[in-house]
C-alpha positions in Angstrom: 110.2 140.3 99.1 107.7 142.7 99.8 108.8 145.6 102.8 106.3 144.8 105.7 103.9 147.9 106.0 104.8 149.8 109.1 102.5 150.6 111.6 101.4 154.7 112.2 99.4 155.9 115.0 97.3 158.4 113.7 95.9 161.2 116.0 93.4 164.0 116.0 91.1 166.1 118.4 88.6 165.9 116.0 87.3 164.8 112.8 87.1 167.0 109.6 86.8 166.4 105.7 90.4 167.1 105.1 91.7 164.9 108.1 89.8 162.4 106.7 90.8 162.7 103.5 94.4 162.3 105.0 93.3 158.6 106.6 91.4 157.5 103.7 95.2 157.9 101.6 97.5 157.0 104.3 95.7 153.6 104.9 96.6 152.3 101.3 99.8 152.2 102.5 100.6 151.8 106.3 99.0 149.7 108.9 96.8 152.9 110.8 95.6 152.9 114.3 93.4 156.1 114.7 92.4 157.9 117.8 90.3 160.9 117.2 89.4 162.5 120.8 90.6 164.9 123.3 90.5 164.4 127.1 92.4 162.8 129.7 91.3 159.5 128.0 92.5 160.4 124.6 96.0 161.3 126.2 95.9 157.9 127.9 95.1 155.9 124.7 97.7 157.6 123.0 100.4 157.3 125.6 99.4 153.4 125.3 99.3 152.9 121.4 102.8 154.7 120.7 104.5 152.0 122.3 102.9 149.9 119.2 104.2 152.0 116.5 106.4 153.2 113.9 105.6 156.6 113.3 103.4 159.4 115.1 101.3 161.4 112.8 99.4 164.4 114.8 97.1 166.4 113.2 97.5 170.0 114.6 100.2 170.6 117.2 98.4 169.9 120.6 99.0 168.7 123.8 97.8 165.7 122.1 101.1 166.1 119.5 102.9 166.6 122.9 101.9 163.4 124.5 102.6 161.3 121.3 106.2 162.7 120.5 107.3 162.9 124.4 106.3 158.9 124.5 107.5 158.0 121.4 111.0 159.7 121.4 111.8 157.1 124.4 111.9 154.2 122.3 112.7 155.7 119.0 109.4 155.7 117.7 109.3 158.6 114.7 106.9 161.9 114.3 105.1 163.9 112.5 103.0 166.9 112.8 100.9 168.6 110.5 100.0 172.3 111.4 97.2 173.7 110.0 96.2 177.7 111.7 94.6 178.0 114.9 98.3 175.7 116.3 100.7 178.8 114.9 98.5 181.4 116.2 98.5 183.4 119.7 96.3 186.7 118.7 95.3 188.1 122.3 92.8 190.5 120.6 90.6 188.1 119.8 91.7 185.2 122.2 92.6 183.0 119.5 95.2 180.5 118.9 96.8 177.4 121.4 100.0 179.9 122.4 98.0 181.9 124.4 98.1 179.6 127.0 101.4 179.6 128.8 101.0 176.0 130.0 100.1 174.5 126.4 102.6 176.3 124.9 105.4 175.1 126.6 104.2 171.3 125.4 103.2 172.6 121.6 106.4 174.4 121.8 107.8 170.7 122.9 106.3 168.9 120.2 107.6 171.6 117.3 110.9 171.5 117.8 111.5 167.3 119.0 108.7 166.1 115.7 110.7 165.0 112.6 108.9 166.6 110.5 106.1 169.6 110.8 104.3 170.1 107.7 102.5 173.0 107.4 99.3 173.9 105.0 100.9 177.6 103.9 105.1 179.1 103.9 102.7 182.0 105.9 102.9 179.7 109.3 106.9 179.1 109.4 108.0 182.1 111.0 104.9 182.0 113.7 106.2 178.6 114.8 109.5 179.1 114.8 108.7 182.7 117.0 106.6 180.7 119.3 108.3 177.5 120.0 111.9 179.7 119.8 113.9 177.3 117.2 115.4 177.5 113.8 112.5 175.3 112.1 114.9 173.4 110.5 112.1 170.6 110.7 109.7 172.4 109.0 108.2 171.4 105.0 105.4 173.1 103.3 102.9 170.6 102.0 99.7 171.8 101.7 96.3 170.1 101.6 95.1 169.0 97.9 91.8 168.9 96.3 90.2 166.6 93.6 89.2 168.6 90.4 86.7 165.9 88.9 85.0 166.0 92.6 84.6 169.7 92.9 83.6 171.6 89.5 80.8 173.7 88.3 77.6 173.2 86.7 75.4 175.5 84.7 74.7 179.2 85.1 75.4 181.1 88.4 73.4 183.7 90.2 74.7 186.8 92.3 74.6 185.5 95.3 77.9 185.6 98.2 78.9 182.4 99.8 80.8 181.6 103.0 81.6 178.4 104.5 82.8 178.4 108.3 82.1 176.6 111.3 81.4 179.1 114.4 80.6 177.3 117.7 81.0 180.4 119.8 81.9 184.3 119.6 85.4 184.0 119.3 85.3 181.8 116.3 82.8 184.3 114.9 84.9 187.1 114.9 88.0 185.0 113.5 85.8 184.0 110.5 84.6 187.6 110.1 81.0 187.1 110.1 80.1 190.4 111.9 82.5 192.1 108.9 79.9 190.1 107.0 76.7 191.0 108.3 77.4 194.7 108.6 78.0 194.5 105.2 74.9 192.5 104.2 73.0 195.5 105.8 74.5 197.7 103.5 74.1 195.8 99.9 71.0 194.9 100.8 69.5 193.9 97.0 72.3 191.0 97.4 71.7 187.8 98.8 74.2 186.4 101.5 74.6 182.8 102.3 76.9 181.5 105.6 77.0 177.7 106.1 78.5 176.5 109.3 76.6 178.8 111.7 75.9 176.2 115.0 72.3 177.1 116.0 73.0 176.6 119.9 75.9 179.2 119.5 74.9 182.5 121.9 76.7 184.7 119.0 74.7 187.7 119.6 74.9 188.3 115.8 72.0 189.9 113.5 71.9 189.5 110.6 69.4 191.2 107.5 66.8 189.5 105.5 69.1 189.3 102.8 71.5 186.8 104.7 70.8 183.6 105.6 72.3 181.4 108.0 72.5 177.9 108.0 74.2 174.9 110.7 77.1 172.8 109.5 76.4 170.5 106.5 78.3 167.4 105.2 80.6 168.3 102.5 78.7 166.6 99.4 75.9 169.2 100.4 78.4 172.1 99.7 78.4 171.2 95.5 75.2 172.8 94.8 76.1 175.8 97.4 79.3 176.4 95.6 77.7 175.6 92.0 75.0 178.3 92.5 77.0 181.1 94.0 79.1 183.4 91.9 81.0 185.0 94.9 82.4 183.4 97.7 83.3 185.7 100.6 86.1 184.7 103.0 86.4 187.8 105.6 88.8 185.7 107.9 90.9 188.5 110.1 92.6 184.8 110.5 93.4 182.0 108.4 95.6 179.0 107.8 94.2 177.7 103.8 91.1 177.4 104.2 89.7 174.2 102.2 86.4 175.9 101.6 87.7 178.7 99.6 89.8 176.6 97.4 86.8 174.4 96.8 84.4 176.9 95.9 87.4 178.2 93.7 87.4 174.9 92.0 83.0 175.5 91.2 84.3 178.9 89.4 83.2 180.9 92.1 84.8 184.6 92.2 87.0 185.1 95.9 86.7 188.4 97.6 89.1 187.5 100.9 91.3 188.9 103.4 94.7 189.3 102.4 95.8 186.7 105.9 97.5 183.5 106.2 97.3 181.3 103.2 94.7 183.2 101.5 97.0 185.4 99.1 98.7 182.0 98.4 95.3 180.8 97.2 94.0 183.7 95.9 96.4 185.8 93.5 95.3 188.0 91.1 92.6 185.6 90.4 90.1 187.1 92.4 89.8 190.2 95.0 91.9 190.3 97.6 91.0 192.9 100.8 92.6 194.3 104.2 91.3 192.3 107.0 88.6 194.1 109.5 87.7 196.5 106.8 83.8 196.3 105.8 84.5 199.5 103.1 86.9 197.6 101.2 84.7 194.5 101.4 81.9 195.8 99.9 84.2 197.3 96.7 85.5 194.2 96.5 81.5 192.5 96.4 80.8 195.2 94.4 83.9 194.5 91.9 83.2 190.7 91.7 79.5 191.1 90.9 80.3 193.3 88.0 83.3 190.8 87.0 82.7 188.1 84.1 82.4 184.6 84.2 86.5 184.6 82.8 87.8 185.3 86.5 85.7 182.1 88.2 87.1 180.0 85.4 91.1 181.4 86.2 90.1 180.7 89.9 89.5 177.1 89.2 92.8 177.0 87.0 94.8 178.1 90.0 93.6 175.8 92.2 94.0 173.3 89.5 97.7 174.1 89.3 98.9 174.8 92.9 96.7 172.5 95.0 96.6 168.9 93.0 95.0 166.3 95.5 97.8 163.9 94.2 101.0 166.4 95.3 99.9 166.5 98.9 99.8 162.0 98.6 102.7 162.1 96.9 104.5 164.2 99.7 102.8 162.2 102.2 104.0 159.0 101.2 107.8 160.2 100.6 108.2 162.2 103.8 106.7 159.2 106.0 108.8 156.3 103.8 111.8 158.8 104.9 111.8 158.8 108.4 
């Protein structure tokens, strides 16, 4: 007989690509009731669904995470959480990261050391969770997100231009992504051209950036191809940074990385591209400078790497074993 499929409450604050990406799998294989929301509401719904379910699968540690795993440890119910940056992070410089506040922390903390299982994108975020939430992180498997090779590859000839992807809704988000890094050094290369995609235009960001750079609002991902296609360098100035998906994608359309050595980006990056100090705009326009003058040979090894360490079907494959385990 066939094993009944087992039901998995599935919950987010919000919506992205790669979370959908996650649903779209996981509902091949287990009954999924989603709740994507934040709010008192949100925490109710959750607190009511658990008590229908198998397994809790939270993406990001959140209070959210917190509410699921408290509830669901009452009747046995199983969890896991997938940690992706901005939930192993407490930077008080730039008043980033769900550990600076004491009251969240104490229920992220909570949720990381009673969830089953916390997978994390990159090794780099192990020892910030297990500093944070004060455990052994004997919980804690490194799965990172995949990406689809026949979806995201190149096309034709490439022009000089730099590329970033990030989504900046305010100030603080700005300076995490390293856009000011960016613009200051837009001003100084100024016969290069300098795309940023993500950029909301209600933001107050008090940025300025040169005629030679170009901002533009968020844009579904199938409108990123031609970006990524086009560009021959894409710029990831992040002073923080979990693996970004946008990087590895433009990897996979033979663009050339310059990026800060933080977080998962080394991991991504190698030696098949130019990696940098963060918060350094002299060592970000030598790398520009280096990539411009590199060959089309260094795009092609960046799309090879991703190839290798990132395969969309690893992460479902880890996916399916780790949640069958529990």
């Amino acid at each position: 007989m066939m094993q009944e499929r087992r039901d998995i409450l599935f919950i987010s604050a919000f919506r992205t690509s790669f979370i959908q990406d996650d649903i779209d799998y996981l509902e091949k294989h287990f009954h999924l009731r989603i709740l994507i929301g934040h709010g008192f509401m949100a925490a109710w719904k959750i607190m009511i669904n658990v008590f229908r379910s198998d397994i809790v699968v939270c993406w990001f540690g959140s209070v959210y995470a917190f509410v699921g795993i408290f509830f669901g440890r009452m009747i046995g119910v199983k969890s896991v959480v997938m940690v992706g940056g901005v939930d192993a992070a407490k930077d008080e410089k730039l008043q980033y990261g769900i550990w600076l506040s004491s009251w969240r922390a104490k229920l992220v903390g909570y949720a990381i050391r009673h969830a089953d299982k916390i997978l994390v994108v990159d090794p780099s975020l192990e020892e910030n969770l297990k500093r944070f939430a004060g455990y052994d992180g004997g919980n804690i498997v490194y799965v990172p997100t995949g990406f689809d090779p026949e979806f995201w590859k190149p096309l034709g000839l490439k022009d000089d231009t730099v590329l970033t992807v990030a989504i900046v809704r305010d100030r603080t988000t700005a300076l995490v992504k390293g856009i000011d890094l960016l613009i200051d050094t837009a001003w100084k290369m100024p016969d290069t051209d300098f795309i940023v995609v993500g950029i909301d235009p209600r933001a107050d960001l008090n940025l300025y950036p040169p005629l030679n750079m170009k901002f533009y609002p968020p844009v579904e991902r199938s409108e990123l191809m031609p970006l990524y296609r086009q560009a021959k360098i894409y710029c990831q100035p992040s002073r923080r940074e979990g693996l970004s998906n946008a990087l590895c994608e433009a990897m996979l359309c033979e663009c050339i990385p310059v990026a800060t050595a933080v977080g998962g980006t080394p991991t991504a990056v190698g030696t098949d591209g130019f990696l940098i100090p963060p918060a350094q705009a002299d060592s970000l326009i030598e790398g520009l400078h280096r990539a411009l003058q590199a060959d089309e040979s260094v795009g092609k090894r960046a799309r090879l790497r991703i190839v290798s360490l990132f395969p969309k079907q690893k992460r479902e494959t880890d996916l399916l074993h780790i949640l069958n385990s529990l």
